[in-house]
C-alpha positions in Angstrom: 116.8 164.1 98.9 113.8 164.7 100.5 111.2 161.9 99.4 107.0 162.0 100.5 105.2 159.0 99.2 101.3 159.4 98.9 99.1 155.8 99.0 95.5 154.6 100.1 95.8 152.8 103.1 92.5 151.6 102.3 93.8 149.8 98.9 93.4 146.4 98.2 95.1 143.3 96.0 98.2 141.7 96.6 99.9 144.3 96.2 98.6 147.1 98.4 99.2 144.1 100.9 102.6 143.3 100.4 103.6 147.8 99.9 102.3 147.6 103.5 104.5 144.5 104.7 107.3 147.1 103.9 105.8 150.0 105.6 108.2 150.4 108.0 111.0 150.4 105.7 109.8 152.8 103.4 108.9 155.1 106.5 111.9 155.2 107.6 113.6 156.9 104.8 110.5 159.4 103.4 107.4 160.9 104.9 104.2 159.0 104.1 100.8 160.7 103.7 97.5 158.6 103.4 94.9 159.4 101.2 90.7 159.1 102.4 89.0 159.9 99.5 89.5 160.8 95.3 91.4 163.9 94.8 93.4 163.4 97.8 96.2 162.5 95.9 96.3 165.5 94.1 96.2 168.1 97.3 98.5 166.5 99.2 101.2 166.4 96.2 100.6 170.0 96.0 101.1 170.7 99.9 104.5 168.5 99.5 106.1 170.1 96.9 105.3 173.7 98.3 106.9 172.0 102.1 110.0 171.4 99.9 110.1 167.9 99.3 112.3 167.4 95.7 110.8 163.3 95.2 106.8 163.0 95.3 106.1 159.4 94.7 102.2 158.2 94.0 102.3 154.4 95.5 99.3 153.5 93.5 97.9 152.9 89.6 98.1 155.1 86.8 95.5 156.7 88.4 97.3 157.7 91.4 100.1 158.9 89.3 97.9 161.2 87.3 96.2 162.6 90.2 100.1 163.0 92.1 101.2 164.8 88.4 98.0 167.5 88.6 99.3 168.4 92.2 102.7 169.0 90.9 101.3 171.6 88.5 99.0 173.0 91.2 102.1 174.7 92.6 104.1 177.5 90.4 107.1 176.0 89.5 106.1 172.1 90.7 107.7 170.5 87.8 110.5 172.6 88.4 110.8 172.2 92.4 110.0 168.1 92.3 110.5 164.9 90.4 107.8 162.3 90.0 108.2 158.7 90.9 106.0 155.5 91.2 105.5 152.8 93.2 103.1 150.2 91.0 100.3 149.2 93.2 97.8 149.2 90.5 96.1 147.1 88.0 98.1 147.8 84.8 100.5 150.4 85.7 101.1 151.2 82.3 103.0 154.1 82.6 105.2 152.5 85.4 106.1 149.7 82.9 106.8 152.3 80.3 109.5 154.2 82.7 111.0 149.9 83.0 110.6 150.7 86.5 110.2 146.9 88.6 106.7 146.4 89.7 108.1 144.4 92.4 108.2 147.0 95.9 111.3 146.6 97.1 113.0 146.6 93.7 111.0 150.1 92.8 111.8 151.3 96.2 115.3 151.0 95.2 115.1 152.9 92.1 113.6 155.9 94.1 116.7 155.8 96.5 118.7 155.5 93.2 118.0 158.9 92.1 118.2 158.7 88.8 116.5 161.2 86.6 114.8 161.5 83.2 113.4 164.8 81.3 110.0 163.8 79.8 107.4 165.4 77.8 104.4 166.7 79.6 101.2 166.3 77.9 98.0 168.4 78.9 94.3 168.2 78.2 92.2 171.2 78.6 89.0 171.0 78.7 85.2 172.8 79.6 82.8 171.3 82.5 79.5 173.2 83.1 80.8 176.4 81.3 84.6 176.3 83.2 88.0 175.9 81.6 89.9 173.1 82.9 93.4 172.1 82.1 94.6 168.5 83.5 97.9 167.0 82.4 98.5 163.3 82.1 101.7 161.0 81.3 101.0 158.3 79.4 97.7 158.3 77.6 94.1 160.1 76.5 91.8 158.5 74.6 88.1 159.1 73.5 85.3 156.5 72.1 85.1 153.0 73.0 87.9 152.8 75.1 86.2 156.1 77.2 83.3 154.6 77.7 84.4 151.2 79.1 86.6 153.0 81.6 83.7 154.7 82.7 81.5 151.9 82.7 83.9 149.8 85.1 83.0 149.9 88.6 85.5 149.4 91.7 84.2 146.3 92.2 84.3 145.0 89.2 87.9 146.3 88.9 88.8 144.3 92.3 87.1 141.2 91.6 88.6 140.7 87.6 91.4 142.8 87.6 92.7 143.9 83.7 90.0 141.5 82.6 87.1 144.0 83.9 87.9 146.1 81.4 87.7 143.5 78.9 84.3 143.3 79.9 83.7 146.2 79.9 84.6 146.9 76.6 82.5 144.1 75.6 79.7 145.7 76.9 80.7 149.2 75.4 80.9 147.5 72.0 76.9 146.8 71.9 76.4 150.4 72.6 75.6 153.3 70.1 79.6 154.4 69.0 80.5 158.5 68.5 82.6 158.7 65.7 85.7 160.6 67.1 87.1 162.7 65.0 91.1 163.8 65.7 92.1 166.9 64.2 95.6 168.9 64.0 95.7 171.5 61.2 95.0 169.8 57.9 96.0 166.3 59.2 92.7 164.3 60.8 91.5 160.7 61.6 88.0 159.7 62.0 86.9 156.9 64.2 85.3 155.1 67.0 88.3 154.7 68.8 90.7 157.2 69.1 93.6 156.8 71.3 96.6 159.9 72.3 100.0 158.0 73.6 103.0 160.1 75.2 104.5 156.9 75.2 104.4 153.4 73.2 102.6 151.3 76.0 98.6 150.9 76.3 96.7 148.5 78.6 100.1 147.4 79.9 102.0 145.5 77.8 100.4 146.3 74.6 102.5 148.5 72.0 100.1 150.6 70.3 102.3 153.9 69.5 105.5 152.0 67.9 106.9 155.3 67.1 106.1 157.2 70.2 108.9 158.9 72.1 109.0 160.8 75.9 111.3 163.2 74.5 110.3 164.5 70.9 107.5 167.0 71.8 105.1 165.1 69.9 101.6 163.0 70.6 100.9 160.2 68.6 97.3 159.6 67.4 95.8 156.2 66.6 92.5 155.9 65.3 90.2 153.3 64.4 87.2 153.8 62.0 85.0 151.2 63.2 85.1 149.2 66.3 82.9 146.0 65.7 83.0 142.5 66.0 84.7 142.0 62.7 87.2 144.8 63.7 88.2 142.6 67.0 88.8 139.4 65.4 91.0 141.1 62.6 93.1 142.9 65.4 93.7 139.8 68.1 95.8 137.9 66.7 98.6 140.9 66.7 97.4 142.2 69.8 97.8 138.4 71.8 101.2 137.5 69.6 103.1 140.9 69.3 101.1 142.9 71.4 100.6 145.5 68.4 97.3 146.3 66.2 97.4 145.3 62.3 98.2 148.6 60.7 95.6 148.1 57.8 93.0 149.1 60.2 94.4 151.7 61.8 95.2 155.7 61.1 97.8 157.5 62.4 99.5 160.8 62.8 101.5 162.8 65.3 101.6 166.3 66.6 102.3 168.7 68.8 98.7 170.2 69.6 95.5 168.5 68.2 91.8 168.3 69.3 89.0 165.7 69.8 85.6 166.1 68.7 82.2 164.6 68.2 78.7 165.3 66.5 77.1 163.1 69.4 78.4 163.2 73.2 81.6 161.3 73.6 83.5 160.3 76.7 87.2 160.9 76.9 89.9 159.5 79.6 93.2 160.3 80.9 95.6 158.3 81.8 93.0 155.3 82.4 90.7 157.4 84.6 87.2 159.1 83.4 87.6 162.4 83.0 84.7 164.4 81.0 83.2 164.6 77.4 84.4 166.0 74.5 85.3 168.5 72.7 89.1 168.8 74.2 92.4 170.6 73.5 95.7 168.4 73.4 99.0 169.8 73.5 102.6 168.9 75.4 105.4 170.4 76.8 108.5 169.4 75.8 110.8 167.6 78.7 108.5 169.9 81.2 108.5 166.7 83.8 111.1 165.5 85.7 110.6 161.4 86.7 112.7 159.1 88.5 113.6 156.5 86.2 116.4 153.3 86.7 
């Protein structure tokens, strides 16, 4: 097995410090290939799955792994020709969590040398920016509204400094703000709402389990809308979200589907995987058990 591991040398936190306390380690059983700058990731997945290497692991956040994921499909055949793993060096790591994959190093670095394999939808996004089609996959989650527009509000430093809780604040922030009302749409099946969230899998924000019913394997998005996201809105939803980590269904919508689509009346910010990606309108779809993921 052939194994490249892509990571920020410049990364910081406790855990970029202790992934490089086992540099050596790791280099001695995989190539490693530092990223300088955003969309690194992406180009030099890309490059190593068209050298031939069969394991492409993004050592970094959810951010990392969605960047890693896009360079896979750069290449004809990359889902086919490589697996995906993770090494969680980020804030959250949702999607690492999701997978059950340690977020201790060493104990992820064994699960890569494991080899073990898992089939897993492949959600996509696609997308216009200034007049040009774009199509960018993503693993876990998309989301449009409130959510959006915290992520994109949250600075590096912020990030760095609070951790999770910057987007918290964020959020906070977001909530004082004029609100799109997103609407989600797949055939004659819709919800309506300032918050409008896409899961692949069950996991959100970490350890919160906002798609009960989602499954990796079924083909199928969840949707999770919320009409209104106000102060009201917040204190009716924190109690399940701090005791079971799950949102009160009286306030929420939900449907699943294979294709659906995002829109707005009034610019609206939408995200993948955690990261800023664009504005509305977009074009959600999957492909079934499309990505292969190393998995315990």
């Amino acid at each position: 097995m052939q194994t490249c591991v892509i990571f920020n040398p410049a990364a910081r936190g406790n855990k970029a410090r202790h992934f490089r306390r086992h540099l050596d380690e790791i280099a001695a059983a995989c190539a490693l290939k530092a990223t300088s700058a955003p969309g690194d990731a992406r180009r030099l997945a890309a490059k190593a799955v068209a050298d031939g290497f069969d394991l492409i692991v993004a050592a970094g956040g959810d951010g990392t792994v969605n960047e890693t994921l896009n360079g896979l499909g750069d290449v004809p055949g990359g889902f086919a020709r490589a697996r995906l793993g993770v090494l969680p060096l980020g804030t959250i790591n949702v999607f690492a969590r999701e997978l059950q994959i340690p977020l201790e190093i060493p104990q992820a670095w064994e699960v890569l040398q494991r080899g073990g394999e898992m089939k897993m939808d492949l959600p996509w996004a696609e997308f216009s920016v200034a007049g040009v089609r774009k199509k960018q996959y993503f693993a876990q989650l998309a989301g449009s509204g409130l959510d959006a527009r915290a992520i994109e509000m949250v600075s590096w430093s912020l990030k760095k400094r609070f951790g999770p809780l910057a987007y918290l604040l964020a959020g906070l922030q977001a909530l004082g703000e004029a609100k799109p009302t997103i609407t989600a749409r797949a055939g004659d099946r819709s919800v309506a709402g300032e918050l409008v969230l896409i899961g692949n899998g069950r996991r959100y924000g970490g350890t919160f389990d906002i798609f009960p019913r989602a499954e990796l394997t079924n083909g199928r998005l969840e949707v999770c809308g919320v009409p209104r996201m106000d102060w009201p809105t917040l204190l009716r939803c924190a109690p399940g979200l701090l005791l079971r980590g799950r949102l009160p269904e009286g306030v929420i919508q939900r449907f699943s589907a294979e294709r659906l689509s995002l829109s707005s009346p009034t610019p609206a910010a939408f995200e993948l995987d955690g990261e800023w990606v664009g504005q509305l309108p977009v074009e959600l779809g999957v492909d079934p058990q499309a990505l292969r993921v190393a998995v315990p």
